[in-house]
C-alpha positions as CSV (number, residue, x, y, z in Angstrom):
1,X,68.6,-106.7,25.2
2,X,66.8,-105.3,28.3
3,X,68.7,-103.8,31.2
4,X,67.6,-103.2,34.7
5,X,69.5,-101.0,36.6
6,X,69.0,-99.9,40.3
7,X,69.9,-96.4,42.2
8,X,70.3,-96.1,45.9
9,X,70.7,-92.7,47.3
10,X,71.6,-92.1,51.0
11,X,72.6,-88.9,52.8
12,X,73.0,-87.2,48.9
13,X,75.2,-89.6,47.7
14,X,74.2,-92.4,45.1
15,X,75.1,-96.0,44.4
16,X,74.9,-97.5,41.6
17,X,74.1,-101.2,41.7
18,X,75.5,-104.1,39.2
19,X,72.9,-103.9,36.3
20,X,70.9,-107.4,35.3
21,X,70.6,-107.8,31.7
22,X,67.8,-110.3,30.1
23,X,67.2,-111.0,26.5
24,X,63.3,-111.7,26.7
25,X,61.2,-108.7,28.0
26,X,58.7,-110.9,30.5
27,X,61.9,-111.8,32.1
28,X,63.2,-108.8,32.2
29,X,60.2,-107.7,33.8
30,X,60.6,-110.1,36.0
31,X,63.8,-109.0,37.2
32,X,62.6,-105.3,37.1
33,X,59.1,-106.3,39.8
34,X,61.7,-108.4,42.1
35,X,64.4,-105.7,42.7
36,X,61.2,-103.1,43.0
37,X,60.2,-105.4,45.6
38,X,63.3,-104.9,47.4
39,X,63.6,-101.4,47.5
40,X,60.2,-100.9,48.2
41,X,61.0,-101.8,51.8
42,X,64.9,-100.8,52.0
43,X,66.4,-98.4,54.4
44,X,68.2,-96.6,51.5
45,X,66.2,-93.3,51.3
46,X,66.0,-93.0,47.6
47,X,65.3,-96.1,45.7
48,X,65.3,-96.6,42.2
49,X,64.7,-99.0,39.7
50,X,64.9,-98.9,36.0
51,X,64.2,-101.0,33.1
52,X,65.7,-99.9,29.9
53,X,66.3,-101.5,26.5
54,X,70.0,-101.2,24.8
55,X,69.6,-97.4,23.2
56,X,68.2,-96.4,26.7
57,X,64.8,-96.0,26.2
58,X,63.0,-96.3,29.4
59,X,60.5,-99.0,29.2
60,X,59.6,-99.0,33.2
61,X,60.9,-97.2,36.4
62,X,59.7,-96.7,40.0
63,X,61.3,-94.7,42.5
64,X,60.9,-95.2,46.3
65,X,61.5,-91.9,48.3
66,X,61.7,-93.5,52.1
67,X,62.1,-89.8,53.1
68,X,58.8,-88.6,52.4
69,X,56.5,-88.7,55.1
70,X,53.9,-91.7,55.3
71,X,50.4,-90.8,54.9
């Protein structure tokens, strides 16, 4: 089992979003790259996405800090 959980911090306060579950790893893969997509253009100023398996090991993550300045 493979879990893919997204954080959206605003203003110091953080969301958490309904997790996806998958039971192959390409799909959950998948799902991880198509919610990164997402945030990697939100308006939420810290975005995160996580893909874990079921003892919590992190397998992938990518964080999107919209507050940093652009170079």
């Amino acid at each position: 089992m493979y879990i893919i959980q997204e954080l959206q911090t605003t203003n110091g306060q953080t969301a958490l979003v309904t997790p996806a579950t998958e039971a192959d790893l390409n799909q959950a893969k998948s799902t991880f790259h198509l919610r990164a997509s997402y945030a990697a253009v939100s308006q939420v100023d810290v975005h995160t996405v996580m893909l874990h398996d079921e003892r919590g090991d992190v397998i992938d993550k990518i964080v999107f800090d919209h507050t940093a300045s652009e170079a």
